[in-house]
C-alpha positions as CSV (number, residue, x, y, z in Angstrom):
1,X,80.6,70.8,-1.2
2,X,81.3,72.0,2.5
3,X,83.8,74.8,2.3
4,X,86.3,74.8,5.2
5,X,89.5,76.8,6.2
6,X,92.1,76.7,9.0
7,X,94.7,78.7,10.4
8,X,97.5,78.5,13.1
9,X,98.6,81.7,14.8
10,X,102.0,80.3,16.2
11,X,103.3,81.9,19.7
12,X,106.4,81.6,22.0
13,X,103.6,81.9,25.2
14,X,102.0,79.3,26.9
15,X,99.0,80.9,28.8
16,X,95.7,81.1,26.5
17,X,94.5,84.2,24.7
18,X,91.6,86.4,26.3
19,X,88.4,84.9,25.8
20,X,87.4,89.1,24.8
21,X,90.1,89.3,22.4
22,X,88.0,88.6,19.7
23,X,85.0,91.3,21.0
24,X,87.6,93.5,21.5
25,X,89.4,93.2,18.5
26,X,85.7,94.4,16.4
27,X,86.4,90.7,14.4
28,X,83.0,90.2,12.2
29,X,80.1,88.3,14.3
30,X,79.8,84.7,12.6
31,X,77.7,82.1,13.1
32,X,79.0,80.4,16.3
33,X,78.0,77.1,15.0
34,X,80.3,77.3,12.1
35,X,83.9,78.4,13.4
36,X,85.8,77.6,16.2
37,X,89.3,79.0,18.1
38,X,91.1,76.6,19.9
39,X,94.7,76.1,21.4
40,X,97.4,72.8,20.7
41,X,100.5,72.7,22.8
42,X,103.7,71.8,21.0
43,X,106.9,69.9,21.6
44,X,110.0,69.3,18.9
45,X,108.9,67.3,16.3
46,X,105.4,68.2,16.3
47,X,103.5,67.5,12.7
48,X,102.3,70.8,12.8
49,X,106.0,72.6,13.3
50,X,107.2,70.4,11.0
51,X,104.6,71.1,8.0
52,X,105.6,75.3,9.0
53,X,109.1,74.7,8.2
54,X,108.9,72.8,5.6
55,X,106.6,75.6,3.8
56,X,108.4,78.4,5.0
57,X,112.0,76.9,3.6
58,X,109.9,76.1,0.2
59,X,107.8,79.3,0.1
60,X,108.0,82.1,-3.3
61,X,109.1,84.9,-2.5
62,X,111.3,83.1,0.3
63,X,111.2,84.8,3.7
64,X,114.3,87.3,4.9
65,X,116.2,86.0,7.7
66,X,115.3,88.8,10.0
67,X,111.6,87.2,10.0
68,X,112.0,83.7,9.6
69,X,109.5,82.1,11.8
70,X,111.1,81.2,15.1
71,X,110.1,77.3,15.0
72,X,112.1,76.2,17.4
73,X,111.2,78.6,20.5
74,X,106.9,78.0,19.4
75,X,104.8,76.4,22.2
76,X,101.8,76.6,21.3
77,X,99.9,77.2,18.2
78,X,96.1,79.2,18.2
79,X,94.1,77.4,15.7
80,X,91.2,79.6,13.8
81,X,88.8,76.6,12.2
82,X,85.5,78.4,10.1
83,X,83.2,75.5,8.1
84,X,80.2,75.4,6.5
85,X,78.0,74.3,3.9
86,X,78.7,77.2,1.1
87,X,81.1,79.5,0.3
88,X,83.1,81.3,3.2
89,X,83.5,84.8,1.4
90,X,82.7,87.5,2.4
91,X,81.5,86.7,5.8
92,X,82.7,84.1,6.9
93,X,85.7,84.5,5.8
94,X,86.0,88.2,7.0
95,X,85.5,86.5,10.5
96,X,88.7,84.5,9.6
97,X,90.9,86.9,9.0
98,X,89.8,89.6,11.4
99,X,90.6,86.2,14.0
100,X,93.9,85.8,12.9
101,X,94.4,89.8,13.1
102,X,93.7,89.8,16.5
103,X,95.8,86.8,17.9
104,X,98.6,88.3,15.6
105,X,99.6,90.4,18.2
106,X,99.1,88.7,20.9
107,X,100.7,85.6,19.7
108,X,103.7,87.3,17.6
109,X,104.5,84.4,16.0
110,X,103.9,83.0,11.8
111,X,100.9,82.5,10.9
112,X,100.2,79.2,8.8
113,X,97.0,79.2,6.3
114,X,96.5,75.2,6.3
115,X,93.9,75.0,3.8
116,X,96.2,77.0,1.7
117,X,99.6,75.7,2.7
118,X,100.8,78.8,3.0
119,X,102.8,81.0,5.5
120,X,102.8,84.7,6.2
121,X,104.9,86.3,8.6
122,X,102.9,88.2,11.4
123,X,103.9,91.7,9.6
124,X,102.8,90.0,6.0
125,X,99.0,89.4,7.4
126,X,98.2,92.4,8.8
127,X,99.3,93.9,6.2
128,X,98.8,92.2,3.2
129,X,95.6,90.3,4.4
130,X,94.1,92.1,7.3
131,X,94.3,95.4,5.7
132,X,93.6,94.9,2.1
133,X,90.4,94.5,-0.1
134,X,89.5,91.1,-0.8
135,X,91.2,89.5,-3.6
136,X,91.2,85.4,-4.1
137,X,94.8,84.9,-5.0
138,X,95.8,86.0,-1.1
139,X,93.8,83.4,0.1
140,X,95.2,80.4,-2.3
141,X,98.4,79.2,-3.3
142,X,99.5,77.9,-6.6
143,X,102.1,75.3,-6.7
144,X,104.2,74.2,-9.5
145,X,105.6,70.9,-10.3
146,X,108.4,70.9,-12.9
147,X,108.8,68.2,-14.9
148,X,112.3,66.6,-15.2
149,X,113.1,68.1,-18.6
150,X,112.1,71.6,-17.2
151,X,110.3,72.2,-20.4
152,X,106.9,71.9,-18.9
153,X,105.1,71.8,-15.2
154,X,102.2,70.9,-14.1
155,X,100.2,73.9,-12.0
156,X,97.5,73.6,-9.4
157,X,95.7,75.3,-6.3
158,X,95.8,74.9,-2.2
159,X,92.8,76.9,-0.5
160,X,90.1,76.7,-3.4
161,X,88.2,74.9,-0.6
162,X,86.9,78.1,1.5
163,X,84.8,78.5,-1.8
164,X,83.1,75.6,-1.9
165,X,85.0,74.3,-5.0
166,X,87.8,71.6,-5.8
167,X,91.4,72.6,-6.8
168,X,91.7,73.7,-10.1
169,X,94.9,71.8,-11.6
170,X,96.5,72.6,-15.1
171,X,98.4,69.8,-16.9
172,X,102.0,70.0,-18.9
173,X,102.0,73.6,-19.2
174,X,104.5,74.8,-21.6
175,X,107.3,76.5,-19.7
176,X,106.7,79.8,-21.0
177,X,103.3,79.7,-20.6
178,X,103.8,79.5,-16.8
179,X,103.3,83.0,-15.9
180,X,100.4,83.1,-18.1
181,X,98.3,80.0,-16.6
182,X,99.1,81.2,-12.8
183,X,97.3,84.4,-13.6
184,X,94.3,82.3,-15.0
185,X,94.2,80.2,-12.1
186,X,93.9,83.5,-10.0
187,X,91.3,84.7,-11.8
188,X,89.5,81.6,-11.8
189,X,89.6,81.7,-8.0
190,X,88.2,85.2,-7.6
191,X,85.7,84.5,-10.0
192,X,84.4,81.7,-8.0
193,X,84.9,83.3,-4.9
194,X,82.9,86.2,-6.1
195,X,80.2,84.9,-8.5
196,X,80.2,81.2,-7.3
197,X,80.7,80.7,-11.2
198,X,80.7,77.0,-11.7
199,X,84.0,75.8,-12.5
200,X,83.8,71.9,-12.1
201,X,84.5,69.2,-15.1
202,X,81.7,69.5,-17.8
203,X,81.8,73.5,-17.6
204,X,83.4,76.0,-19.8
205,X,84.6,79.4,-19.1
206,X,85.2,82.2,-21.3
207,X,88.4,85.0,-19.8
208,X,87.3,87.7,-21.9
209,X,89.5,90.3,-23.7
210,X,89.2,88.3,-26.8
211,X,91.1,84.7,-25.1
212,X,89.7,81.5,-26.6
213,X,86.8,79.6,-24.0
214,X,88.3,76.8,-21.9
215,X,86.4,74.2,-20.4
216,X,87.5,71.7,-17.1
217,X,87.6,68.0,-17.3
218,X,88.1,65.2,-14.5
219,X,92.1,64.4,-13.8
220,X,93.6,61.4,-16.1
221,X,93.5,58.3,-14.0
222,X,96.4,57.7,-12.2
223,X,97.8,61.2,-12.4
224,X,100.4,62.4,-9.8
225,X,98.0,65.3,-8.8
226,X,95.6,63.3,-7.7
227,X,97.5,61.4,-5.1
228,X,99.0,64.7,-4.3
229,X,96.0,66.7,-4.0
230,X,93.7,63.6,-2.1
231,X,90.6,64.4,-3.8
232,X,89.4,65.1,-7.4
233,X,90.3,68.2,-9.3
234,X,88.5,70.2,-11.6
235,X,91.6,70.4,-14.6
236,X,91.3,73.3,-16.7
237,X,92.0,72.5,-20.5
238,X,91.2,74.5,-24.4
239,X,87.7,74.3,-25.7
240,X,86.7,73.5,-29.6
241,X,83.5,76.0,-29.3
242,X,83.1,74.4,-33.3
243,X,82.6,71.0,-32.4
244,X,82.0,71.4,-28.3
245,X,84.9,69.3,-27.7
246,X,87.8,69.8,-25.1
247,X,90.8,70.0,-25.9
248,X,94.0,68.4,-24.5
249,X,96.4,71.2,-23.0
250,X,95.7,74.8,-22.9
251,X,98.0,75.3,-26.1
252,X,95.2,77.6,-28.0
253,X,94.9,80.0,-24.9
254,X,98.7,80.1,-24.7
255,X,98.9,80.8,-28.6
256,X,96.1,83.6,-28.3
257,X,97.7,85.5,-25.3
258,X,101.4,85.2,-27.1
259,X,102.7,83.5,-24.4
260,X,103.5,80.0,-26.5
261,X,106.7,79.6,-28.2
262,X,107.0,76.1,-29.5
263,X,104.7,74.0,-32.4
264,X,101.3,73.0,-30.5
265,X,101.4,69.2,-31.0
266,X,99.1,67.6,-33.8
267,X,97.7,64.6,-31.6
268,X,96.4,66.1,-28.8
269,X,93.3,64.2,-27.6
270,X,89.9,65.5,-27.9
271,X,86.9,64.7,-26.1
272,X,83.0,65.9,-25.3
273,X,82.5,67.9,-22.9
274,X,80.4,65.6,-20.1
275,X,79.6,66.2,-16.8
C-alpha cells in the first residue's frame, strides 16, 4: 500500500514562499522524488476553504474564537504533499512536519492535515507537532458516528494512510465503551506506525496488560463506513483464541477493561479468522 500525506499551510499573502525556506528552516533532507511543496490560489467558495471550515466548526476540542482560522481573508493555501511506497515515519514524515514548521510562520494562517482531516491552529503545530516526540494519535483523527439512539457509535480513523495501512474502523461500540476503544485505536496506530505490525483483516493483536486478543475482519457489505471512508477498512472486532473465531463486537475487551455496563448480547455472530 503506497502511503501518502498532505497538508495546507493557509496564508492571507499572495507572493510565494522562498525557495531557501525549507534549507533554512534545517527541515529533514527527503527524497526529492517522493514529496513535493506547491502553491493553489483561492477565491470564496473554494473546495479547499470550504472543507477548513467545515472541520474547524466540527473539530474536539473546538477552537477559541481568538484563533479561529481567518477563512475569509485566505488567499492562498501552501500545500506540503510526501508519497511513497512504505511507511512515512520517521523520515519522511519528519520532512512533513519540519515543512509545515517552516511555512507556519511565514504563512500565519491554519494549517489543515488532509489525509487526517484535521485542523491545527498555527500556535497548536508548532507546538504540539513541531515540537514534540512522535506519537501516532497527533498525526490521525478518530471520528465518531453516533447512532440515533445514542446508545452506541460507530468509531474509525483519518490519516492511517502515512503508514501504509487502511483505516481501522470499530462497529456499534457500546456508549461507554467509547473512551475505551479511542485509546485502542491510538494505540493501534502507534503500533503500526512504529513496528509496521500487521493490522489488516485475517490478523489478531494482543494489547497486553492482561486485555483479551482482538483480531480485524473486512467491513459488512453495505456498511455506512465504507461509503464514508471510499476504500476498505481493516474493522477491529473480539477474538475466540479457543476456537480461533472472531467475534462480533469488541464486547469481551470492553468487559475485561471494565468499561461495559450493559448484558453482552447472546447472538453475536462468529466467524474464522481468514485472510
Amino acid at each position: 500500500m503506497t502511503a501518502r500525506a498532505s497538508y495546507a499551510v493557509f496564508t492571507e499573502r499572495t507572493d510565494d514562499p522562498p525557495p531557501t525556506l525549507l534549507a533554512e528552516a534545517k527541515v529533514p533532507a527527503l527524497d526529492p522524488a517522493a514529496w513535493r511543496v506547491s502553491t493553489a490560489a483561492l477565491e470564496p467558495g473554494d473546495p479547499l476553504l470550504d472543507v477548513l471550515s467545515l472541520l474547524a466548526d466540527e473539530r474536539v476540542p473546538p477552537i477559541s474564537r481568538r484563533n479561529y482560522p481567518r477563512v475569509a481573508y485566505y488567499r492562498q493555501a501552501v500545500l506540503v504533499d510526501v508519497e511513497r511506497d512504505d511507511s512515512l515515519h520517521p523520515d519522511a514524515l519528519q520532512f512533513a512536519v519540519g515543512a509545515v514548521a517552516a511555512l507556519v510562520p511565514w504563512a500565519g494562517g491554519a494549517v489543515l492535515d488532509l489525509a487526517a482531516e484535521r485542523v491545527w491552529t498555527p500556535k497548536e503545530w508548532t507546538k504540539q507537532v513541531a515540537d514534540k516526540p512522535f506519537e501516532a494519535r497527533r498525526h490521525i483523527a478518530i471520528h465518531t458516528d453516533w447512532a440515533p439512539d445514542g446508545r452506541s457509535a460507530t468509531m474509525h480513523t483519518h490519516g492511517m494512510a502515512k503508514f501504509a495501512h487502511p483505516e481501522l474502523v470499530a462497529i456499534d461500540v457500546p456508549d461507554e465503551g467509547v473512551r475505551t476503544v479511542g485509546q485502542l485505536l491510538g494505540h493501534l496506530a502507534q503500533v503500526r506506525a512504529t513496528t509496521l505490525e500487521p493490522l489488516r483483516p485475517g490478523h489478531t493483536f494482543d494489547p497486553g496488560f492482561g486485555q483479551p486478543m482482538v483480531a480485524f475482519v473486512r467491513a459488512p457489505e453495505g456498511h455506512p463506513v465504507l461509503e464514508h471512508l471510499g476504500t476498505a477498512p481493516s474493522v477491529l472486532t473480539d477474538f475466540d483464541v479457543t476456537t480461533g473465531e472472531t467475534v462480533e463486537g469488541l464486547y469481551d475487551l470492553l468487559r475485561a477493561t471494565k468499561s461495559l455496563d450493559r448484558t453482552t448480547p447472546a447472538d453475536r455472530r462468529r466467524k474464522g479468522l481468514s485472510h
